[in-house]
C-alpha positions as CSV (number, residue, x, y, z in Angstrom):
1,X,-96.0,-164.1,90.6
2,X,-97.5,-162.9,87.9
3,X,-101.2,-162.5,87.8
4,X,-104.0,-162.2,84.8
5,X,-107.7,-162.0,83.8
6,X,-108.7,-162.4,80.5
7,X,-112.9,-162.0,80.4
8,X,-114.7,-164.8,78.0
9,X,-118.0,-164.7,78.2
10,X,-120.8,-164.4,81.3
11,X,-119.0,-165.8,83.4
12,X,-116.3,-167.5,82.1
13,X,-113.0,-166.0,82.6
14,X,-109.3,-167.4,82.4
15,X,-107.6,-166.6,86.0
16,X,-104.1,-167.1,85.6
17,X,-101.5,-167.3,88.4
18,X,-98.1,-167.3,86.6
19,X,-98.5,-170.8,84.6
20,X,-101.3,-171.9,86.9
21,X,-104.3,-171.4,84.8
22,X,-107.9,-171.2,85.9
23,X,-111.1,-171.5,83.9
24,X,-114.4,-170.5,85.5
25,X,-117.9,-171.6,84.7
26,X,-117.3,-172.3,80.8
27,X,-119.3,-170.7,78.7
28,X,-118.2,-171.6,75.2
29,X,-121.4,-171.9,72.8
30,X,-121.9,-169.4,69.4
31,X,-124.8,-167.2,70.1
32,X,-128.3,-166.9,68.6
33,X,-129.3,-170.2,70.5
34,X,-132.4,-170.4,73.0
35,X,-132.0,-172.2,75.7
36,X,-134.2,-173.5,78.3
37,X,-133.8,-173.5,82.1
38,X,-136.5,-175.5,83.4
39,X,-140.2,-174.4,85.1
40,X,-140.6,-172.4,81.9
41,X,-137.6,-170.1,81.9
42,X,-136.1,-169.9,78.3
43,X,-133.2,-167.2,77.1
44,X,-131.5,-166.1,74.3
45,X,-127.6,-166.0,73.7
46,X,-125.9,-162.3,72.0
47,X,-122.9,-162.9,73.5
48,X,-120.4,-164.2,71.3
49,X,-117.4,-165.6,73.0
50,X,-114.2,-164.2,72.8
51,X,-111.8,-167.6,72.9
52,X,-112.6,-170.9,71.3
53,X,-111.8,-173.7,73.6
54,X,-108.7,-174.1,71.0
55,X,-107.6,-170.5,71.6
56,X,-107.7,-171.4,75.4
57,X,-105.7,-174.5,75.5
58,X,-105.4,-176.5,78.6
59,X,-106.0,-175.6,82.2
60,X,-105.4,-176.8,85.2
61,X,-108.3,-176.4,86.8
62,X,-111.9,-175.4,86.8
63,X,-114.0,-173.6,89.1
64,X,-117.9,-174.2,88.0
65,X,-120.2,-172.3,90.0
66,X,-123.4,-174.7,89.3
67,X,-124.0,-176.9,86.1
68,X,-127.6,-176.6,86.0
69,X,-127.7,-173.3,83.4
70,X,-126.7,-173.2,80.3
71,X,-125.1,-169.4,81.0
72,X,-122.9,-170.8,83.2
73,X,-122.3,-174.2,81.6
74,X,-123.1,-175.0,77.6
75,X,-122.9,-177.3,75.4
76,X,-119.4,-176.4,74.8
77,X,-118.3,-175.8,78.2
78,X,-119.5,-179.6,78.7
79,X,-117.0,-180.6,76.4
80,X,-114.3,-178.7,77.6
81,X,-114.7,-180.1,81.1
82,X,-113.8,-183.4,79.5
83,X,-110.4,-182.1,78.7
84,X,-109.5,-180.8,82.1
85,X,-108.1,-182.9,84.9
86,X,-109.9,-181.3,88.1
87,X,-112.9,-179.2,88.6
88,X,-114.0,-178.3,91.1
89,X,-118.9,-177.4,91.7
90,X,-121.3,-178.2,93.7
91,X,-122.2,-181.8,95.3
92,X,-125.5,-181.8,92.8
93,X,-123.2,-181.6,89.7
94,X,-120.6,-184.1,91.1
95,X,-123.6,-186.2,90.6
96,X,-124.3,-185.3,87.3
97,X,-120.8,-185.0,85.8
98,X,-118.0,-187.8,85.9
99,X,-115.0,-186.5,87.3
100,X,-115.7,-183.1,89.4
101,X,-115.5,-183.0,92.9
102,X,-118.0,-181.7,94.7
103,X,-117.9,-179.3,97.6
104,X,-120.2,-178.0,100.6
105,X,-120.5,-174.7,101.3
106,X,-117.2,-173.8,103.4
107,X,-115.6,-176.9,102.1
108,X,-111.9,-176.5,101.6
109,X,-109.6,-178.5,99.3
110,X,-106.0,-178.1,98.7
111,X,-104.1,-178.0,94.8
112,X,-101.1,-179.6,94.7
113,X,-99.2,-178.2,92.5
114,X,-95.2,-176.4,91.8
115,X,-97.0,-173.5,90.2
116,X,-98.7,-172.1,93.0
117,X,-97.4,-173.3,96.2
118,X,-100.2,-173.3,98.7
119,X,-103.1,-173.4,96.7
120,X,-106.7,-173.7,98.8
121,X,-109.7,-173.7,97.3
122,X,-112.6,-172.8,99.7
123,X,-116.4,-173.0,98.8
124,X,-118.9,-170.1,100.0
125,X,-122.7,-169.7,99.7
126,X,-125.0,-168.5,97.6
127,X,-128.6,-167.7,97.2
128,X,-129.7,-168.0,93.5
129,X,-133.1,-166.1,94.2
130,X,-133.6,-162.5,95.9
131,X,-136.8,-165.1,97.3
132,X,-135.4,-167.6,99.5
133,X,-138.1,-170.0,99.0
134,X,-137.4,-170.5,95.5
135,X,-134.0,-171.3,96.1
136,X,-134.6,-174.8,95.5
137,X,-135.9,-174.9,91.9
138,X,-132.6,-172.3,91.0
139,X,-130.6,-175.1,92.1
140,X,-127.7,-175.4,94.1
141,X,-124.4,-172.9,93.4
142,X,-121.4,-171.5,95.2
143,X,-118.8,-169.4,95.1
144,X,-115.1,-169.8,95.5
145,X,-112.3,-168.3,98.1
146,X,-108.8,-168.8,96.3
147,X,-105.9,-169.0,98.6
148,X,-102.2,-169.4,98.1
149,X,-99.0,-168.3,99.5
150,X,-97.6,-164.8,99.6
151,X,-101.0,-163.0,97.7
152,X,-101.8,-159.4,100.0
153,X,-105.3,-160.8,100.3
154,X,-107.5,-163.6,99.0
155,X,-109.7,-164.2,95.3
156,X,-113.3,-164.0,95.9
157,X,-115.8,-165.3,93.1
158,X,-119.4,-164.5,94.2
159,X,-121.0,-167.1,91.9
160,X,-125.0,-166.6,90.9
161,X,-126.1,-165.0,93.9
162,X,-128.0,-162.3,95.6
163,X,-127.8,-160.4,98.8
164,X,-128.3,-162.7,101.9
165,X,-126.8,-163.3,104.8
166,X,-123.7,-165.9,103.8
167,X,-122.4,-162.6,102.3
168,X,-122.0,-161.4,105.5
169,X,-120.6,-164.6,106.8
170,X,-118.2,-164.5,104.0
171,X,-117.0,-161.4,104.9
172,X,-116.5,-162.1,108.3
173,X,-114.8,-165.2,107.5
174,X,-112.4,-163.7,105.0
175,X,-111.7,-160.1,106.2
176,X,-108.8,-159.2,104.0
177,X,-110.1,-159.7,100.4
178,X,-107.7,-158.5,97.4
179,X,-110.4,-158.9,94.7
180,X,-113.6,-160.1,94.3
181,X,-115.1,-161.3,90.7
182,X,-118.8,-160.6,91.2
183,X,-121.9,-161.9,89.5
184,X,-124.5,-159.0,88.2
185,X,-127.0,-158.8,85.3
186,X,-129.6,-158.7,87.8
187,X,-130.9,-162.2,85.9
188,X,-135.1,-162.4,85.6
189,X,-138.0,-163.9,83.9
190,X,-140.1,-161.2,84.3
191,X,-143.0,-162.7,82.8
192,X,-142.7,-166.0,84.6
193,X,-141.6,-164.9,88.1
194,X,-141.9,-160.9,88.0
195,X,-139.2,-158.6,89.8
196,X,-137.7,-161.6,91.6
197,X,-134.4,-161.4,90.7
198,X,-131.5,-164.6,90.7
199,X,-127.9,-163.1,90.2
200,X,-127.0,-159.2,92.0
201,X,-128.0,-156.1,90.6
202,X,-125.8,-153.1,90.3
203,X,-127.4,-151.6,93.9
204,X,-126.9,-155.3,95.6
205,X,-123.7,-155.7,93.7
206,X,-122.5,-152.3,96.0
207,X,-124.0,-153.2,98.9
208,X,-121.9,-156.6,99.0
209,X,-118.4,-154.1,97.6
210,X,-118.9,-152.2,100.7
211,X,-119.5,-155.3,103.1
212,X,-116.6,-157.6,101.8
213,X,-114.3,-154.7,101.3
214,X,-112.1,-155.9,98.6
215,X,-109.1,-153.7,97.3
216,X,-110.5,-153.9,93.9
217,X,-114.0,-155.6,92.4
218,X,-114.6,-157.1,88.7
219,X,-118.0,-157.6,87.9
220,X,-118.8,-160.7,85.4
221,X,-122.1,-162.1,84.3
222,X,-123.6,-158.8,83.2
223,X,-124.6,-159.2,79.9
224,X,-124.9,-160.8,76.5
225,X,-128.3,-163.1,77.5
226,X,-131.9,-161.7,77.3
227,X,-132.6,-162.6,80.4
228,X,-130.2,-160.0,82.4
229,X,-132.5,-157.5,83.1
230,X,-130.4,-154.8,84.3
231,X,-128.5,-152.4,81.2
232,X,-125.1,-152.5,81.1
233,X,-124.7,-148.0,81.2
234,X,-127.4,-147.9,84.0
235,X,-125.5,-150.7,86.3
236,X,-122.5,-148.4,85.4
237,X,-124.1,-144.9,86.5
238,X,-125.5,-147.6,89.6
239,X,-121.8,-148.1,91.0
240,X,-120.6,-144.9,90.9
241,X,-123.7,-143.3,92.6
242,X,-123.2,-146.0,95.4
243,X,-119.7,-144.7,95.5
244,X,-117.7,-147.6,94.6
245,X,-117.0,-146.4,91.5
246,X,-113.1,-146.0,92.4
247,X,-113.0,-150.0,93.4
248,X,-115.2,-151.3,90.3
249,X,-112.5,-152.1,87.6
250,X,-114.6,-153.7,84.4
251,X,-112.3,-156.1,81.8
252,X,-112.1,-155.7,78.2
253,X,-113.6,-159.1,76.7
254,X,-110.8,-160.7,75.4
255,X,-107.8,-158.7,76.8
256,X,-105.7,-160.0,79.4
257,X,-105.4,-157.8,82.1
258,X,-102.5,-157.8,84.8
259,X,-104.4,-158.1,88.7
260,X,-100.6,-158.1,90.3
């Protein structure tokens, strides 16, 4: 089966597994926008994305990591979602958002579908603050595990997290990871909330390479937002002096790339 990335915007990638196709957290907005997170958090938009929901066309599924930031779900990720016939989030947005499905962490839901027989969908944790106690006011997100028959190893997507211990859990859950999409940018509102940080930075980002141990990692969510603290050249130097440069495989926006 043929297997391929093509890199959006922030997080917002199409996954496809031969004619299976995958949309994560859709990020879809023009940029130049500021947007507002809540408790006083505001960011600007640079990034401009590489498909239009047009250029996309339909998928089969999403995976939506959390719906309560506009970097990982905007105004025209919204619409999108109300052209897709499963997606899959947290319990929180299920609540917000006719029609997805909301999982628990380690929740596990099966596709049923011809074009990728054995399809499981697991979620994972994740801590949206490098301070656990303001967890709550990031909101609820996860990750995803992606499972099917035949694949050397399973899909990771990390989701906006930081380092914490469901990482670990993760790992030892899920011991033979083929590749891992990870989170980065090392997301802050310095002024509001100083050096706490709310997705991995480049140093994190290595530490959880070297704990999962997947055959090959593809960061996401890096930059294109004011509020991603972290330069893209340093959090490249950051890798390879952690020495996981030979795993970290970065996407050309807008090029499909062949995983398998």
């Amino acid at each position: 089966m043929r297997i391929r990335v093509t890199h959006i915007d922030t997080a917002c990638f199409l996954l496809e597994l031969g004619d299976f196709r995958i949309l994560t957290d859709p990020v879809l907005d023009q940029p130049g926008r500021l947007y507002h997170f809540g408790v006083g958090t505001l960011s600007k938009k640079y990034s401009t994305p590489t498909r239009t929901a047009e250029q996309i066309g339909p998928v089969d599924l999403v995976l939506l990591s959390h719906d309560q930031h506009e970097d990982n779900l905007d105004q025209g990720g919204r619409k999108f979602l109300g052209t897709v016939k499963q997606v899959l989030s947290t319990k929180p947005a299920s609540r917000r958002i006719p029609g997805v499905t909301g999982l628990d962490d380690w929740d596990s839901i099966s596709i049923d579908s011809k074009k990728v027989p054995g399809l499981k969908i697991t979620a994972v944790p994740a801590q949206h603050a490098s301070l656990r106690i303001l967890s709550p006011l990031a909101g609820k997100v996860i990750g995803f595990i992606l499972e099917w028959q035949g694949q050397n190893g399973v899909y990771y997507i990390s989701g906006d997290t930081v380092m914490f211990k469901g990482i670990h859990e993760i790992a030892k859950r899920f011991p033979a990871i083929d590749t891992a999409f990870i989170h980065t940018g090392c997301a802050g509102f310095p002024y509001l909330t100083g050096p706490i940080h709310y997705t991995f930075h480049a140093r994190e980002a290595a530490k959880a390479i070297e704990l999962l141990k997947p055959r090959r990692a593809i960061p996401v969510h890096y930059d294109g937002w004011w509020h991603f603290r972290e330069p893209l050249d340093r959090a490249r130097e950051r890798y390879v002096a952690s020495g996981v440069g030979g795993i970290v495989q970065w996407l050309q926006p807008g090029l499909s790339t062949d995983l398998q």
